[in-house]
Structure formats: structure tokens, C-alpha cells
C-alpha positions in Angstrom: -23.0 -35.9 -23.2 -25.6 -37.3 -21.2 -28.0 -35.2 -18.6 -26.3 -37.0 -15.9 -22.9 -35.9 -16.9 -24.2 -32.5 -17.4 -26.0 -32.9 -13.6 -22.4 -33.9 -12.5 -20.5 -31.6 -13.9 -23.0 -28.5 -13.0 -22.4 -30.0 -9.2 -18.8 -30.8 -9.3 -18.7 -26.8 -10.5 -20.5 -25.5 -7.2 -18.6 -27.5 -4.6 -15.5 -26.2 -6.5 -16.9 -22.4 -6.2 -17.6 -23.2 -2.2 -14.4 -25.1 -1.7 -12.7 -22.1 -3.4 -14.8 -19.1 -1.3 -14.2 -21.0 2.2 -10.2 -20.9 1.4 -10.6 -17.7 0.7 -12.1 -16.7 3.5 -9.3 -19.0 5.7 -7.0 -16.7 3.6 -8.9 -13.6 4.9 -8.9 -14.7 8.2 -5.4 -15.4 8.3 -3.9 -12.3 7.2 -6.3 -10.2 9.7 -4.9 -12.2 12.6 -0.8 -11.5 11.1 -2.2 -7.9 10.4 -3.0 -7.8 14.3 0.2 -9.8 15.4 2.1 -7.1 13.3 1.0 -4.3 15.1 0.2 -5.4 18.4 3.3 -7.3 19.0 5.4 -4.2 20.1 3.2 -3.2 22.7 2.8 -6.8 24.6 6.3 -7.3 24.3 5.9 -10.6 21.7 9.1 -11.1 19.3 8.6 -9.5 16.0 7.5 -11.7 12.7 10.0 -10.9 10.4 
């Protein structure tokens, strides 16, 4: 293998590791805001999730 390939391949493996933290974090994100839904919903008067 070349030491381009290896450059490519050493930067193809970072973006992955961000790519895969900000989904994550999307992730996160998302199930504080159903978390808050969940409980709050009874008290505003909102129709239940499930």
C-alpha cells in the first residue's frame, strides 16, 4: 500500500468516527426531547405517545 492510501484511509477513518459521534449525539438529543414529551405531556394536556 502506498502512503497516500494509508493518508486516505487514516482520514476516511476520522470523518467516520465524527460522522458516527454527531449521530449519536442527534440520538441523544432525540430521546431527551421524547423523555420530556413523556412526562410533560399529561400536565399540558398534549395526547400521549404511545
Amino acid at each position: 500500500m502506498s502512503w497516500l492510501g494509508i493518508v486516505v484511509v487514516l482520514v476516511a477513518l476520522y470523518l467516520a468516527i465524527k460522522v458516527a459521534g454527531a449521530v449519536l449525539k442527534l440520538v441523544m438529543w432525540a430521546l431527551v426531547l421524547l423523555g420530556l414529551y413523556w412526562f410533560l405531556a399529561p400536565y399540558m394536556g398534549l395526547p400521549p405517545l404511545f
